[in-house]
C-alpha positions in Angstrom: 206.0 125.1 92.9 202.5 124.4 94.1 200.2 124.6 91.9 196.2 125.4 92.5 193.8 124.7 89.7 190.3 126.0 89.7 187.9 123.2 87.9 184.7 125.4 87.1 182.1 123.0 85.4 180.4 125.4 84.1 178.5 123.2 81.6 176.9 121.4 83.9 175.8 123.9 86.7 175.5 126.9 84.6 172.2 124.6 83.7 172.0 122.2 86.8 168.3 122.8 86.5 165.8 123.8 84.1 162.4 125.5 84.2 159.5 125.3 82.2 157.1 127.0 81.1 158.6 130.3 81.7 155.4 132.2 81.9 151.9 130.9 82.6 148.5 132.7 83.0 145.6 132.0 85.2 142.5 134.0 83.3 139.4 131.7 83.9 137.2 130.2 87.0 137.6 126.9 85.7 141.4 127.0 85.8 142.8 127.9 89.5 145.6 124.7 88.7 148.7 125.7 86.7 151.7 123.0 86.7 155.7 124.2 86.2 157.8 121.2 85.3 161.9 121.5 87.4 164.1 119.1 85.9 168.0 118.5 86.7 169.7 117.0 83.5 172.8 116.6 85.3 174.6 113.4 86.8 174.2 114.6 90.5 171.6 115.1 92.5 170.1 118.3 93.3 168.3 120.1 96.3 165.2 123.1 95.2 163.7 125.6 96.9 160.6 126.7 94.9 158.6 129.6 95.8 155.8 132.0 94.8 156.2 135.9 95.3 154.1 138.9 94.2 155.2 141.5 92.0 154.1 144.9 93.9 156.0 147.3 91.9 158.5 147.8 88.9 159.1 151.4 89.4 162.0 152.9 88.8 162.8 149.7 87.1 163.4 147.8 90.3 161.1 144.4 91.1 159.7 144.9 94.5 158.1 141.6 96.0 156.3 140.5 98.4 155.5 136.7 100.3 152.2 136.1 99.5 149.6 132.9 100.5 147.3 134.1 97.1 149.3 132.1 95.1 150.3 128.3 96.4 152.8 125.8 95.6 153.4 121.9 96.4 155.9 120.6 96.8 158.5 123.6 98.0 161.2 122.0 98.4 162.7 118.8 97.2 165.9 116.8 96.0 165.9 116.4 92.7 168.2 112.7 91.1 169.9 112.6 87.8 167.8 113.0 84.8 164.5 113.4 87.1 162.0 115.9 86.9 159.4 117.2 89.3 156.2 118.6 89.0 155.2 121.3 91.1 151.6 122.4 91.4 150.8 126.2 91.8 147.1 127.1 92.8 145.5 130.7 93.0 144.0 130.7 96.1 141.3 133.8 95.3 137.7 133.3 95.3 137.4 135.2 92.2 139.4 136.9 89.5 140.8 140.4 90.1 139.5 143.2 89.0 142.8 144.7 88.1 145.5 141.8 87.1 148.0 140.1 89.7 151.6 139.5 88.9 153.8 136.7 90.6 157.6 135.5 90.4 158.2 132.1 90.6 161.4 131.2 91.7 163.3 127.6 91.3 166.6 128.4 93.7 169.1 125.9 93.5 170.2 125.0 97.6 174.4 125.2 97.9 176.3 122.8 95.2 179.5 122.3 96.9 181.9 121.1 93.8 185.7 119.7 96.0 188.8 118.1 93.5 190.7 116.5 95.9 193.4 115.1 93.5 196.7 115.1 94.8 199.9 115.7 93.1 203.1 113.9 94.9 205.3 116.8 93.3 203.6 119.8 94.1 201.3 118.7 96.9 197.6 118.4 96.9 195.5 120.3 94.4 191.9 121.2 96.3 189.0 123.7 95.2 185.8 124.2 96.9 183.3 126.2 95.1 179.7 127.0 96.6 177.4 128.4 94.2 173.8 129.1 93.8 171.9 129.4 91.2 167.8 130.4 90.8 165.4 130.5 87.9 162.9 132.7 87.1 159.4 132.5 85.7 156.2 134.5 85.8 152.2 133.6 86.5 149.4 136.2 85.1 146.3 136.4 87.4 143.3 138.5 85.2 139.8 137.9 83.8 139.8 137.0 80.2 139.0 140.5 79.2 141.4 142.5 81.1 143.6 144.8 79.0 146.6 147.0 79.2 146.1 150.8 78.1 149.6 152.4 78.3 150.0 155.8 77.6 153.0 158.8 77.7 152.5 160.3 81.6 155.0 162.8 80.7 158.7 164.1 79.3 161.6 165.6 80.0 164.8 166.8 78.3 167.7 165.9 80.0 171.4 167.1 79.2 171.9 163.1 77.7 168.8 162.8 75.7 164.9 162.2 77.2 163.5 161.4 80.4 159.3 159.5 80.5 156.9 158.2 82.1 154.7 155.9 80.8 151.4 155.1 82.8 149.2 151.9 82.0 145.7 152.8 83.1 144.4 149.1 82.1 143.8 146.2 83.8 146.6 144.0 82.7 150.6 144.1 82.7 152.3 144.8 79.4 155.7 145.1 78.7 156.0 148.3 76.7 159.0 147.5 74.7 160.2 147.6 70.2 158.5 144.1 70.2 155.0 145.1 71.6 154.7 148.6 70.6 155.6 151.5 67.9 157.0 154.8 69.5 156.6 158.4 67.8 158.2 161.4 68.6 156.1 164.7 67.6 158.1 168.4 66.4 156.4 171.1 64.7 153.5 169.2 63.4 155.8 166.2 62.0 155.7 162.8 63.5 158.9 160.5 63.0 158.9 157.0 64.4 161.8 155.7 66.4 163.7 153.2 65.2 165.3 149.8 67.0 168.6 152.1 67.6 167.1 155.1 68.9 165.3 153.0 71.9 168.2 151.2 72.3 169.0 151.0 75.9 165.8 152.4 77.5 165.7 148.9 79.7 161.9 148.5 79.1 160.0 146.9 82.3 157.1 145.5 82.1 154.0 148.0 83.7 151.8 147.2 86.5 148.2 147.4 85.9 147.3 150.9 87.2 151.1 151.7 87.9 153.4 153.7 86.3 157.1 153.5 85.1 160.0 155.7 83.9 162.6 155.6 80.9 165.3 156.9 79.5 166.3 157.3 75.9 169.7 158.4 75.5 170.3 157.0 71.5 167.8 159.0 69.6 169.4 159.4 66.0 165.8 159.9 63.5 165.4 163.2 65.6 167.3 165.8 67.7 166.2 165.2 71.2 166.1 168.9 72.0 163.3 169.2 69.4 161.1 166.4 70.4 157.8 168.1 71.9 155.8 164.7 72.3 156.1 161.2 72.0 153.6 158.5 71.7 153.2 154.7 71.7 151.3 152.7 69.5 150.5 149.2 70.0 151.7 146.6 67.4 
């Protein structure tokens, strides 16, 4: 009987490349020059695509992007050997600051890694797998003056049948991501406050807030309080 085998490497192109730093930020004149650092710490040789979009929109939880010549990179695309890394430059192209802060994705996309075992077996026949994959890695770049500042408040709430429904509106000038590690949350009935616990968030899918943009979640675990008798919630900063 012929047998097929499947060799997934997964050790090695699960992390064919590596990205660093993750996030960077751009928040003085005298800085317009950040540098990300690709490096493939594989045995075989690997072709990037790196490129620089903006971050329009997180509503509804969804990244919208768009291409974008603000933000520059060189090299864009290059073939990395074993062990090497590559420096790629990013430059904001701006003549000044924003006003209100500019969010980009940087993305590292792996070209096609075609992986072929072409052993043959005289009993069974010949054993062949060919496996494209693609793999991309993510990182983000920060565009605001040194004093910009998020300011994210409750928009609004509503009861659903499965717990709460809110909106959360940041009317600063920076991003924030408005999750347990950056802020408190409080939910307000008949005159008592009770703050929610790790547990009771859990779930919500926090995104990170646009300057001057709003977002929705959903809280479906609340355990400290009845979700039916929640009149208010606010958010605190840690």
């Amino acid at each position: 009987m012929k047998k097929i085998i499947l060799l997934l490497l997964i050790s090695k192109l699960l992390f064919a490349i590596t990205l660093v730093p993750m996030t960077e930020t751009i928040d003085s004149k005298k800085k317009k020059n950040i540098v990300f650092k690709v490096t493939n710490p594989t045995d075989e040789p690997v072709a990037v695509d790196f490129s620089v979009l903006k971050v329009i929109s997180t509503k509804n939880n969804q990244e919208k992007r768009i291409s974008t010549n603000n933000l520059q990179a060189y090299p864009t695309q290059f073939i990395l050997s074993p062990k090497e890394t590559k420096s790629v430059r990013v430059r904001y192209m701006g003549a000044k600051l924003p006003e209100n802060e500019e969010v980009y994705r940087i993305v590292a996309q792996e070209l096609d890694i075609d992986v072929s075992d072409k052993e043959t077996d005289n009993h069974n026949g010949e054993i062949k797998a060919q496996i494209k994959m693609r793999f991309s890695y993510e990182g983000l770049v920060f565009v605001h003056k040194e004093q910009a500042k998020a300011q994210l408040s409750i928009e609004s709430i509503q009861k659903t049948a499965k717990g709460l429904q809110f909106s959360i509106k940041n009317n600063g000038t920076k991003s924030d991501l408005p999750n347990i590690v950056n802020y408190n949350y409080f939910a307000q009935s008949q005159n008592q406050e009770y703050k929610l616990t790790e547990n009771d968030l859990k779930g919500a899918e926090f995104r990170r807030i646009l300057a001057g943009k709003s977002n929705q979640f959903s809280l479906k675990n609340i355990q400290t309080i009845a979700s039916q008798q929640i009149e208010n919630i606010r958010l605190e900063k840690k």
